[in-house]
C-alpha positions as CSV (number, residue, x, y, z in Angstrom):
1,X,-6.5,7.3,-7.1
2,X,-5.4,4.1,-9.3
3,X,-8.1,1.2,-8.2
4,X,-5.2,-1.1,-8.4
5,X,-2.9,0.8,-6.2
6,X,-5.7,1.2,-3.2
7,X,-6.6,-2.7,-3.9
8,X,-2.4,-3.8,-3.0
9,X,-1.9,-0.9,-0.5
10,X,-4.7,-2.5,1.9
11,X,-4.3,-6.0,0.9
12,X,-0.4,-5.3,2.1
13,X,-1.9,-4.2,5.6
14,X,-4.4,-7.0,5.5
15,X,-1.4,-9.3,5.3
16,X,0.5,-7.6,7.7
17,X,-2.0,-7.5,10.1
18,X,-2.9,-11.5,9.8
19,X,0.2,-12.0,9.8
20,X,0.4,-10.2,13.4
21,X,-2.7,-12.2,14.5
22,X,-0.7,-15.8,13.3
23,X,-3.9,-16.0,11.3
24,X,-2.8,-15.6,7.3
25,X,-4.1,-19.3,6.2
26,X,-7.5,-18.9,7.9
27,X,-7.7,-15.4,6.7
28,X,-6.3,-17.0,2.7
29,X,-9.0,-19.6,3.1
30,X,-11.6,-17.2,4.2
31,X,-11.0,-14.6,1.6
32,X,-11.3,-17.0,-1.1
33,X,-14.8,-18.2,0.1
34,X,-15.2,-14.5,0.1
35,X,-14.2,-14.3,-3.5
36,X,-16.3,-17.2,-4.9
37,X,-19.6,-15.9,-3.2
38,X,-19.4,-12.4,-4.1
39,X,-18.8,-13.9,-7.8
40,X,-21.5,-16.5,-7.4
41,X,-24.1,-13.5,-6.4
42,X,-23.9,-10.1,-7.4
43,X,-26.2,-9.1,-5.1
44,X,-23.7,-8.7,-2.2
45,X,-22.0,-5.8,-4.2
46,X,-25.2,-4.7,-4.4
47,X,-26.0,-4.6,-0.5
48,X,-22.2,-3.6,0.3
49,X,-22.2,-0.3,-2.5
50,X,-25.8,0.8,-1.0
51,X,-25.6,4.0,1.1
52,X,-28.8,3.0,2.5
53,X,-27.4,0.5,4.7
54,X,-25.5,0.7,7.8
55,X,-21.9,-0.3,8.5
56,X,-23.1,-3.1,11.4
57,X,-26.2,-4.5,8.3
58,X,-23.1,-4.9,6.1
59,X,-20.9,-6.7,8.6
60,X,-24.1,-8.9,9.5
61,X,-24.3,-9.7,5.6
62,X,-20.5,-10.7,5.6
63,X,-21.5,-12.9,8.8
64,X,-24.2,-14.7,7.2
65,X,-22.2,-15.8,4.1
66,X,-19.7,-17.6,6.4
67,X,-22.1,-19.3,8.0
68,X,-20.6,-17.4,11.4
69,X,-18.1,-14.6,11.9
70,X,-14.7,-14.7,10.2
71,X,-11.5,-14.7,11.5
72,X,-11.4,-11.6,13.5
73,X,-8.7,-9.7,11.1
74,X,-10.6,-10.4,8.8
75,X,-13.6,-9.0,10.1
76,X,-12.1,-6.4,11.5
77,X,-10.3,-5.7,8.0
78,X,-13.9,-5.4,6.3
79,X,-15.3,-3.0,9.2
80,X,-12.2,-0.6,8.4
81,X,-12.9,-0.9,4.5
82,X,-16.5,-0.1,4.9
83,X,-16.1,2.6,7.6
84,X,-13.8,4.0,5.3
85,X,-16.4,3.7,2.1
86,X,-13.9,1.9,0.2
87,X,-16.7,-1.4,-0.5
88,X,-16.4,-0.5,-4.3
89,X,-12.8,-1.8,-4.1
90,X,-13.1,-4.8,-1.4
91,X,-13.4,-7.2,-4.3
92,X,-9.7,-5.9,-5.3
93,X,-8.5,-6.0,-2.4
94,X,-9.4,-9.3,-1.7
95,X,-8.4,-10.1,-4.7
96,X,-4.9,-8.6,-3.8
97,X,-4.4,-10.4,-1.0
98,X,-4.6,-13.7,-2.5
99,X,-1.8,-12.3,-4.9
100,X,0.4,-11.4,-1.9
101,X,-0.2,-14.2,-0.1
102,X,0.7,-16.8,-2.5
103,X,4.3,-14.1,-3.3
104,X,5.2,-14.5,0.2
105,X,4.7,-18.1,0.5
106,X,6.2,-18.5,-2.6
107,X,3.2,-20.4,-4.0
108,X,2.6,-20.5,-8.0
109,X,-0.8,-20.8,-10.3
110,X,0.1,-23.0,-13.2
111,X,-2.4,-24.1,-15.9
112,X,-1.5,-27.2,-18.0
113,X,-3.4,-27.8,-21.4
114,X,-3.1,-30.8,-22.8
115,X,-5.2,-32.0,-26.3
116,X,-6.1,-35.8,-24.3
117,X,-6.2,-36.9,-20.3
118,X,-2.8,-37.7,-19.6
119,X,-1.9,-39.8,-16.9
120,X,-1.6,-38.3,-13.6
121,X,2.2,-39.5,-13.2
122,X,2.7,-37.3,-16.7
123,X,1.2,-34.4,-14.7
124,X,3.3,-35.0,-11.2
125,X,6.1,-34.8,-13.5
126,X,5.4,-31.9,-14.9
127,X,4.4,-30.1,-11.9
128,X,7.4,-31.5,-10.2
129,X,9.8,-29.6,-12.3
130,X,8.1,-26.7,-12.2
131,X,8.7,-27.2,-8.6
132,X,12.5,-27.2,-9.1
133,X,12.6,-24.7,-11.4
134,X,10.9,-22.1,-9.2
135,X,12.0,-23.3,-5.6
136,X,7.9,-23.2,-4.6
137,X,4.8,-24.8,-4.1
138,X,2.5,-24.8,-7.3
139,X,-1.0,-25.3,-7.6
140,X,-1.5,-26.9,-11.3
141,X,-5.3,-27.1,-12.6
142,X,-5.2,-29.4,-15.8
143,X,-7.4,-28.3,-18.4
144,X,-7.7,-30.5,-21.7
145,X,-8.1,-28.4,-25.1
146,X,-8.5,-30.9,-28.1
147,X,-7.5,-28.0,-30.2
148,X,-4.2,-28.2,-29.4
149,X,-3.8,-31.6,-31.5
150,X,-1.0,-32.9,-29.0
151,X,1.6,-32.7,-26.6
152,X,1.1,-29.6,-24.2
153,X,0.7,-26.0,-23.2
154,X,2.3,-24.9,-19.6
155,X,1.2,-21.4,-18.2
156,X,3.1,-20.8,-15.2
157,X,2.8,-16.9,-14.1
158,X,4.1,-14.8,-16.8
159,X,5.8,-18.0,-18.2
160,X,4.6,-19.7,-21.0
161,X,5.7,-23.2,-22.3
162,X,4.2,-23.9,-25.8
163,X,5.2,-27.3,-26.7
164,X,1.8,-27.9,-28.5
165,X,1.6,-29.6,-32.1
166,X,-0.8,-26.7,-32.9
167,X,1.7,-24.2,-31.9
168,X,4.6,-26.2,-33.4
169,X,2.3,-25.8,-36.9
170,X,1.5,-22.0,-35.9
171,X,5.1,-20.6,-35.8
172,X,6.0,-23.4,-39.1
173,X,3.6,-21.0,-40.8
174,X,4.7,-17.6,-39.4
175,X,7.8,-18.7,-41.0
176,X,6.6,-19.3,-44.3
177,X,5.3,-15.9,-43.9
178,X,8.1,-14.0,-43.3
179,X,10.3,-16.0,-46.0
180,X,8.3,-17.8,-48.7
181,X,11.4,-18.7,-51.0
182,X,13.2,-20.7,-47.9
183,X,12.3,-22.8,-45.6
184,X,14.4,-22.6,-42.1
């Protein structure tokens, strides 16, 4: 079966099933921790794949990267995954959850490249008419790429905003490509 299919069928349920417990922030904000931690050490997948431990070792290892036990759906979300043998596609699913989170909530990731720091007024603006535009929150990182030479580069989901002096040079030249003997 598609890895992607198993990974947004159970992080539907997982959603569903905070949402029944009135617990889908904690459970959002626990999964991320989740997410950075089985990044930041890839021996967790390790432990969680092996066949050689049991279903209760794995849920102690869970425990101790919280610090203490997670929200109960949560918990109880990971004891059905690993009962099930489906550890291989936690990360996915977890992963998946995020992504259905934010689309109910109507929350957006936007990335704004900019060649210098701007000011952080310049960057409320922005974000505030992204705002408008999409009728939800957004979470803008700020990212500064020199290379861009100046003005900006907006990535907002499958949207992107290319208002960069590199870029304005980049398509310049595609046109010179396509019609050497004119200039548009």
């Amino acid at each position: 079966m598609y890895v992607g299919l198993i990974a947004r069928r159970y992080a539907t349920a997982l959603y569903a099933f905070a949402a029944a417990n009135a617990e889908e922030e904690r459970a959002c904000e626990e999964v991320r921790r989740l997410i950075v931690r089985y990044r930041e050490h890839p021996s967790i997948r390790t432990a969680l794949f092996s066949p050689v431990l049991s279903v209760d070792d794995k849920l102690e290892l869970i425990r101790k990267l919280f610090g203490g036990a997670p929200c109960v759906t949560l918990e109880r979300f990971i004891r059905l995954v690993i009962v099930h043998h489906r550890e291989r596609y936690l990360f996915f699913m977890l992963n998946s959850f995020i992504a259905v989170y934010e689309e109910r909530h109507n929350i957006r990731e936007a990335t704004l490249a900019t060649a210098s720091s701007v000011d952080e007024a310049v960057v409320e603006r922005i974000c505030e008419e992204a705002r408008t535009k999409t009728g939800g929150e957004i979470h803008l990182r700020h990212e500064i790429r020199p290379e861009l030479l100046g003005g900006f580069v907006l990535r907002l989901g499958d949207m992107l905003i290319d208002a960069s002096i590199a870029g304005q040079l980049e398509r310049l030249k595609r046109k010179f490509r396509e019609k050497p003997d004119r200039i548009v």
